[in-house]
DOGU-32580 format. One line per field, with one value per residue: x, z, y of N, C-alpha, C, O in turn; residue in three letters. Coordinates in Angstrom, 2 decimals, always signed. Example, Ala and Ser with C-alpha at 12.3 -4.5 7.8 and 13.67 -1.06 7.14 Angstrom:
% residues 2
n.X <- +13.19/+12.85 $
n.Z <- +7.80/+7.08 $
n.Y <- -5.69/-2.25 $
ca.X <- +12.30/+13.67 $
ca.Z <- +7.80/+7.14 $
ca.Y <- -4.50/-1.06 $
c.X <- +13.20/+12.90 $
c.Z <- +7.80/+7.87 $
c.Y <- -3.30/+0.03 $
o.X <- +14.24/+13.41 $
o.Z <- +8.46/+8.04 $
o.Y <- -3.32/+1.14 $
zami <- ALA/SER $
***
This chain:
% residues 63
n.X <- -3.04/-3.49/-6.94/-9.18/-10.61/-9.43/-7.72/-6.25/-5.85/-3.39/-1.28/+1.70/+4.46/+3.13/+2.91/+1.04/-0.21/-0.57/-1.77/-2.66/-5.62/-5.91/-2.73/-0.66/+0.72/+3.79/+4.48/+3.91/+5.99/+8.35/+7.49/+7.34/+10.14/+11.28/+12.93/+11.77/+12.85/+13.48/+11.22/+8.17/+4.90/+1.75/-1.38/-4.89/-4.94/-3.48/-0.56/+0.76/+1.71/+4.45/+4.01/+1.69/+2.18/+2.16/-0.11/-1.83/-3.28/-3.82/-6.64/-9.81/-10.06/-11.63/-14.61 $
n.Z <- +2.70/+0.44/-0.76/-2.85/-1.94/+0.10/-0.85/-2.71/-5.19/-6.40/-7.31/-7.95/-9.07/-11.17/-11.78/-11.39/-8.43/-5.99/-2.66/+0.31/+1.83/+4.09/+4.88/+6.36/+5.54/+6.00/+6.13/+3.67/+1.89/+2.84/+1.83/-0.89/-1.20/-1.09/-0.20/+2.62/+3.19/+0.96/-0.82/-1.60/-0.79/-2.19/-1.42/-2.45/-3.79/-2.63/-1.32/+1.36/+4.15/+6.50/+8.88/+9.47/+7.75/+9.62/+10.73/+8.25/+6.23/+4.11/+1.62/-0.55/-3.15/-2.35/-3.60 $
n.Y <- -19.34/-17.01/-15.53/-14.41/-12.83/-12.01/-10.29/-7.35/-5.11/-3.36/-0.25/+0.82/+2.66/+2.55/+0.16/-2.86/-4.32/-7.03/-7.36/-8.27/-7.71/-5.18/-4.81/-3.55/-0.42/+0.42/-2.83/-3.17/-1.39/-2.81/-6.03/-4.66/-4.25/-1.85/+1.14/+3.49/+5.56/+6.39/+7.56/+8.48/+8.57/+8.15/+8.09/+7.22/+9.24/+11.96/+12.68/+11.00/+11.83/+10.96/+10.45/+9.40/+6.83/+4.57/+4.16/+3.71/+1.46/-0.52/-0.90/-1.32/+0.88/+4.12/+4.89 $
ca.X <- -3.03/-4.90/-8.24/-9.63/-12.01/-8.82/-6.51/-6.80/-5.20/-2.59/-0.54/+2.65/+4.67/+2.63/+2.53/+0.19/+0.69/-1.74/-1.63/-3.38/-6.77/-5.48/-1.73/+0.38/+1.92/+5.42/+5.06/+3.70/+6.91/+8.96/+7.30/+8.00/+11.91/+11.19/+13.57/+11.09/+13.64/+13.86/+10.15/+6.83/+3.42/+0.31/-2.80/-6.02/-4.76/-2.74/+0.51/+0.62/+2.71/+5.04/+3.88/+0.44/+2.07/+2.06/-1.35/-2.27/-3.58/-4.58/-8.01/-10.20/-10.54/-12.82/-15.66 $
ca.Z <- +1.32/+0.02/-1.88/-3.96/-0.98/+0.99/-1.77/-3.35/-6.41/-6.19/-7.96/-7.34/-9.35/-12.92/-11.81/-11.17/-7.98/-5.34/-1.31/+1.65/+2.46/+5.44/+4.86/+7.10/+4.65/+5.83/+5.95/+2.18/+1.39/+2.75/+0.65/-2.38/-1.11/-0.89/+0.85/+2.81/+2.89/-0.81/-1.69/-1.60/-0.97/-2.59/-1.27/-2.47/-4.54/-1.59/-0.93/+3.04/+5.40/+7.27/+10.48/+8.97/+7.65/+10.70/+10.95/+6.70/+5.94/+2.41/+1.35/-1.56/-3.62/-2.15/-4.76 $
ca.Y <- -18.87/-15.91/-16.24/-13.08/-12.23/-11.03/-9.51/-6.26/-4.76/-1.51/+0.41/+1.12/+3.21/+2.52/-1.01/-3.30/-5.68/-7.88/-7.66/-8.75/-6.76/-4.12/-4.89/-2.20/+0.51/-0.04/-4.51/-3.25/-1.07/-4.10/-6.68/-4.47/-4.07/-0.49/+1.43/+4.19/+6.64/+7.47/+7.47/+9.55/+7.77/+8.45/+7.52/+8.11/+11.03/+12.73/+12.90/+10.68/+12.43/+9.87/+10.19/+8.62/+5.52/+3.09/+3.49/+3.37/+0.28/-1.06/-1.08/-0.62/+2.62/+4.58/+5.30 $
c.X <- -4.15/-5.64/-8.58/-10.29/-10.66/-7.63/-7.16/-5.77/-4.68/-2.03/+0.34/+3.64/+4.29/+2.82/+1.58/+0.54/-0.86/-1.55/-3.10/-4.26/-6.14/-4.01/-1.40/+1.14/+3.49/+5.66/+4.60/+4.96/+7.89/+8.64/+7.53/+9.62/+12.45/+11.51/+12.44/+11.88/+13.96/+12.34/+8.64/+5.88/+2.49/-0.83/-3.78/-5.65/-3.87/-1.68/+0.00/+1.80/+3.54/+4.42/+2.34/+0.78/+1.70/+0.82/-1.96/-2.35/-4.30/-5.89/-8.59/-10.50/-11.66/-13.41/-16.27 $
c.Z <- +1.14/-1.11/-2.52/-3.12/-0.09/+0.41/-2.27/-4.11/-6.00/-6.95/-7.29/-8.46/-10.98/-12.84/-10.90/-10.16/-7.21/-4.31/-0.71/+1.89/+3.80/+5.99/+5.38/+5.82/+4.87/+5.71/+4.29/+1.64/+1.36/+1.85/-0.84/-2.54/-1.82/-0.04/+1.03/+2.86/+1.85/-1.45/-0.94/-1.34/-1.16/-2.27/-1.32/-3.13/-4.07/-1.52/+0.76/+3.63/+6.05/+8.21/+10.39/+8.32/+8.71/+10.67/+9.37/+7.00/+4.51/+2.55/-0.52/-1.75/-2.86/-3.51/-4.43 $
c.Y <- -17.85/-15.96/-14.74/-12.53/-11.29/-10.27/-8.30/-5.72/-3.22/-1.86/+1.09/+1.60/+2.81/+1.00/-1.94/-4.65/-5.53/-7.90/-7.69/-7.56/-5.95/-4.49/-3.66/-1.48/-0.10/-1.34/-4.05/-3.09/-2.18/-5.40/-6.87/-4.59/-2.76/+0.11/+2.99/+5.37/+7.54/+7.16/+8.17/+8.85/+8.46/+7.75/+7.78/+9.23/+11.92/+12.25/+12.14/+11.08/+11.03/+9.33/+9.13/+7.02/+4.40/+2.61/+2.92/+2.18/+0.42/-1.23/-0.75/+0.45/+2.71/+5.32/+7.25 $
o.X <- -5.31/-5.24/-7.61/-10.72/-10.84/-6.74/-8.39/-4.65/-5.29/-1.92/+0.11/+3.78/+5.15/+2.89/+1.43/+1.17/-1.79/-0.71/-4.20/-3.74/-5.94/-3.83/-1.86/+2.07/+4.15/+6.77/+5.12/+5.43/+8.34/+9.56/+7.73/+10.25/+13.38/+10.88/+12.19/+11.27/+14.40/+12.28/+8.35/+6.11/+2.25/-1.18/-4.16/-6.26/-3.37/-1.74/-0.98/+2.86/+2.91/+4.24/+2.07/-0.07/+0.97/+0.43/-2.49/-1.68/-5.07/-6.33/-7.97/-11.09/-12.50/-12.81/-17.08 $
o.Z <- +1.55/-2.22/-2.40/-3.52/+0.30/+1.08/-2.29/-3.63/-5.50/-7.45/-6.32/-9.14/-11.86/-13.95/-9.71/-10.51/-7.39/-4.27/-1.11/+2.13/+4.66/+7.21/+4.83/+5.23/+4.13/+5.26/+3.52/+1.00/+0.29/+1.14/-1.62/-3.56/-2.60/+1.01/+0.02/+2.40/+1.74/-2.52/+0.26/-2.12/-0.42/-2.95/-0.46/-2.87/-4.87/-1.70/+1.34/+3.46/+5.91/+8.45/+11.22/+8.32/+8.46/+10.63/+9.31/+7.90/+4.04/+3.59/-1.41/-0.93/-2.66/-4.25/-5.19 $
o.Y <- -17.86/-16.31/-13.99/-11.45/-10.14/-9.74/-8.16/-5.87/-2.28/-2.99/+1.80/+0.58/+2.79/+0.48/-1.67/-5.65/-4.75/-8.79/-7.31/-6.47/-6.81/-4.53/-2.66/-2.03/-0.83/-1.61/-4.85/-4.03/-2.59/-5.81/-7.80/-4.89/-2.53/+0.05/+3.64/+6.34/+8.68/+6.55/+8.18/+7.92/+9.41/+6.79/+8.58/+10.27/+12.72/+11.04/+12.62/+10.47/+9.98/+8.13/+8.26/+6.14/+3.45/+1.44/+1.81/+1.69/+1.26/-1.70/-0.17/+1.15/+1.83/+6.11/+7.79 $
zami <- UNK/UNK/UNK/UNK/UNK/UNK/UNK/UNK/UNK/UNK/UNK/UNK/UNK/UNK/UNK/UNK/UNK/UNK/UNK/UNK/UNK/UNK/UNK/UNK/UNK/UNK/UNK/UNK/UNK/UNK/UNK/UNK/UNK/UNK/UNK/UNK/UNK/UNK/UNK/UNK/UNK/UNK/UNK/UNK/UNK/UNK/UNK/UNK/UNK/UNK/UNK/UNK/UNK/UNK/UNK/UNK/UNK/UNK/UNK/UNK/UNK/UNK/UNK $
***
């Protein structure tokens, strides 16, 4: 079970959801039951290229 020490708060299209500290981008998109084919990612402000998901991992905002 996850405790507050290993969750972290996103946003996902103007909503507000909870995953796993350094969750994989694409096990994220799957979790949401987000088909990757019909959708854009923003991270950090940027637009992420595809080829950069595998490695993306969740984290907190950087300040």
């Amino acid at each position: 079970m996850l405790n507050a020490t290993n969750t972290i708060n996103i946003e996902v299209n103007g909503e507000s959801h909870t995953c796993a500290a350094a969750t994989a981008l694409p096990q994220l998109l799957t979790q949401l039951k987000l088909n990757p084919r019909l959708i854009a990612v923003e991270y950090n402000g940027e637009i992420l290229h595809r080829q950069y998901w595998a490695e993306t991992q969740m984290q907190s905002a950087i300040a």
